[in-house]
N, C-alpha and C positions, 0 to 999 in steps of 0.2 A: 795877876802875875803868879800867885800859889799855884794855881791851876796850868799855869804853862808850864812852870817847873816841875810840878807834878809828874806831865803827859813826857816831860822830857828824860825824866828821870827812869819812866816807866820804859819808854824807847830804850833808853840806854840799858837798862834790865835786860829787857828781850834779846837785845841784839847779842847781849853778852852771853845770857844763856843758850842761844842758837848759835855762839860761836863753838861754847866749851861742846855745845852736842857734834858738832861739826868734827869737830876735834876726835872727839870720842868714838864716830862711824869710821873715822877715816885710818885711824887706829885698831880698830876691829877689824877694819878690811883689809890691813893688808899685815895682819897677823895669823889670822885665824886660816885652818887648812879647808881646800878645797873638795870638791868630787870628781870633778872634771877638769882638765886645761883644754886651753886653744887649740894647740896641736894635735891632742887626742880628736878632736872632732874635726877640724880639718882634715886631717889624716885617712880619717873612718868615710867623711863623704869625698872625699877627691877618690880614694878606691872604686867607689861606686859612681862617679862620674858620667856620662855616655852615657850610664845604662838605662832603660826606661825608668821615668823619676818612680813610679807606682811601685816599681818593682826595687829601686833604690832603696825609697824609703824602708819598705821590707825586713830588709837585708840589715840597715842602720840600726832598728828599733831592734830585730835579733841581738845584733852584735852587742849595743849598749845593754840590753837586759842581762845579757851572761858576762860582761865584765863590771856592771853595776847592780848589782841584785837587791830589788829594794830601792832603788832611786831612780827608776823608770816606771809611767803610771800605765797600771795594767790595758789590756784594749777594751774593755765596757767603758774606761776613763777616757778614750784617746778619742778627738772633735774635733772637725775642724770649721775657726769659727772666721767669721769676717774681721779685719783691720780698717778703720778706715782712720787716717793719722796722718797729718803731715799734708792734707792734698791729694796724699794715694790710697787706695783702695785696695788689699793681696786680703790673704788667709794663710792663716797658722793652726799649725795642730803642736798643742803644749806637748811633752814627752818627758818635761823634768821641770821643779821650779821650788825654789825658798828663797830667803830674804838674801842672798849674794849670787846665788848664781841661777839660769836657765838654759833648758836646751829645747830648739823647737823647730818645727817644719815650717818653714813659709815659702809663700811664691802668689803668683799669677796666673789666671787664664786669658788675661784682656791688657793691652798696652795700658800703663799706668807711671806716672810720675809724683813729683815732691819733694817735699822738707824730708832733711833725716830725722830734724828732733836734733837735740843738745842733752847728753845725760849723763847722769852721775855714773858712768858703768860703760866698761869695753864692751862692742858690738862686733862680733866676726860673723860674717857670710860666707860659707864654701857651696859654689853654684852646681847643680847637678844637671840641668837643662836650661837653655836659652840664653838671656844676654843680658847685663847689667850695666850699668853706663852712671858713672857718677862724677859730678862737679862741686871740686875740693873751695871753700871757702878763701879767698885772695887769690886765686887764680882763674886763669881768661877760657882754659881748655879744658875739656872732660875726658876722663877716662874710661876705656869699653873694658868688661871682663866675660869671660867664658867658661865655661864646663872645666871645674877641677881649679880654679882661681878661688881664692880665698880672698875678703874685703875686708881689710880691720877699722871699722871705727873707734877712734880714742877715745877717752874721756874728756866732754867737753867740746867735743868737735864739731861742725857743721855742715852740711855738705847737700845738693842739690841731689836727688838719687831719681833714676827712670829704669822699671824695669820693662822688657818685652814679652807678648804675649806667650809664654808656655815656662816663663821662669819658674825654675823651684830649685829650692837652695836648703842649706841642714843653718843654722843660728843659734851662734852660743854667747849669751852675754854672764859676764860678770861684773858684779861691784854692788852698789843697792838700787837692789831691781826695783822696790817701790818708790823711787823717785820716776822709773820709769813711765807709770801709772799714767799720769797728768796728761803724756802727752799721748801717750797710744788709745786713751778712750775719750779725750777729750774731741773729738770730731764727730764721736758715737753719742756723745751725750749733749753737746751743743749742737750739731749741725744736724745730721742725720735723725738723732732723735731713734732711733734703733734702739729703744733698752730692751730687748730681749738679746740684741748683741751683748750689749753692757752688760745683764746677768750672764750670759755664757761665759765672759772673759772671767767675773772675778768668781764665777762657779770654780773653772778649771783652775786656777790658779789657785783658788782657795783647797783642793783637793791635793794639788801638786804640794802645799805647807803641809799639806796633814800626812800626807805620805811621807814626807819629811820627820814630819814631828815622831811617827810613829815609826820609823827606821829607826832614827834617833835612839828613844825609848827603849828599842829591843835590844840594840849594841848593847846597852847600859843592864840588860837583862830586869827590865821590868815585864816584859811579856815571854 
C-alpha cells in the first residue's frame, strides 16, 4: 500500500511540475519579442507568386537577408532535406530557426498526402507553385488553395493536407518549435529508418540555434 502511494504521489509530482513548466513556456511565448510575423512572410512570398518557384525562392532568401541580417543561414548552410511526417513525403530547405520561431522552404515534386501533425506552434504556408488541398478536422469538405494563398494552421489543430506534384510554398512557424520535433522526424526514425535524414534535420537546425545564439551574442556586443 506504501508503494502505491508512493508511485501516486510521485505522478502527482510530475504532473504538477509539467504543469508549472507548461505554464512557464506559455508565458515566454507570448511575451518575449519576435524576428519575424506572419504577414511579413506571406507578404514576401505572395509577391513572388507565379514566378518560377527556383527563381522565387532567390528573390525571398535576398530579400529576408537584407531586412534580417544575421538571422538567415548563409548558403554553404542552406539544404535541402527530405520530410517524411504525417504519411507525406515533401523537402524543406531551413532559411532560419531557434526555439520560437522558423522560416523555411518546402514543397513537392511527386503527389503526396497526410496528417498535418498537432503542434505547440502556428504553422502558415504561402504557396508559390501548384495546389494545396486541405481537410479541416469536423468537417465533411476540403479546401483547394493556389499561388499567392496563405494556409494558417492554429495551434493545436488538425487537419488532413494533400499537396500536388510541383508544389512549393515559403513556411513560417511560431510558438515552441521543439515540440515540433516528434512529429516531423518521427517517420524518419521509426518508419523509413533514413538516419542520415535524421542527422541532416537536427544538423540544420542545430546550425540555425547557433546562428541565433551567435546573433544574439553580438547585439549584446560580445563579439
Amino acid at each position: 500500500m506504501l508503494c502505491g502511494l508512493s508511485r501516486a504521489v510521485k505522478a502527482a509530482v510530475l504532473i504538477a511540475v509539467l504543469g508549472v513548466l507548461v505554464q512557464l513556456i506559455r508565458g515566454w511565448l507570448s511575451s518575449k519579442t519576435y524576428v519575424f510575423t506572419r504577414e511579413e512572410i506571406a507578404g514576401l512570398a505572395k509577391e513572388h507568386s507565379g514566378l518560377d518557384y527556383e527563381d522565387a525562392f532567390s528573390k525571398i532568401i535576398i530579400e529576408l537577408r537584407k531586412k534580417h541580417p544575421g538571422h538567415i543561414l548563409p548558403d554553404e548552410d542552406l539544404q535541402w532535406v527530405f520530410v517524411n511526417a504525417g504519411g507525406w513525403m515533401g523537402s524543406m530547405c531551413l532559411l532560419h530557426a531557434s526555439l520560437t520561431e522558423y522560416v523555411l522552404l518546402f514543397g513537392t515534386a511527386v503527389d503526396t498526402s497526410g496528417h498535418s501533425g498537432r503542434y505547440w506552434a502556428e504553422i502558415s504556408d504561402t504557396i508559390l507553385s501548384g495546389t494545396f488541398r486541405q481537410w479541416k478536422e469536423g468537417m465533411t469538405k476540403s479546401e483547394i488553395f493556389y499561388p499567392g494563398d496563405t494556409i494558417v494552421h492554429e495551434v493545436g489543430e488538425a487537419t488532413s493536407v494533400q499537396w500536388s506534384a510541383g508544389t512549393w510554398m515559403v513556411e513560417y512557424g511560431r510558438g515552441f518549435i521543439p515540440s515540433t520535433l516528434g512529429f516531423a522526424l518521427a517517420d524518419t526514425f521509426f518508419s523509413t529508418q533514413d538516419f542520415l535524414t535524421f542527422y541532416y534535420t537536427v544538423k540544420v537546425y542545430t546550425k540555425g540555434l547557433m546562428l541565433e545564439a551567435n546573433t544574439y551574442l553580438s547585439d549584446l556586443g560580445f563579439f
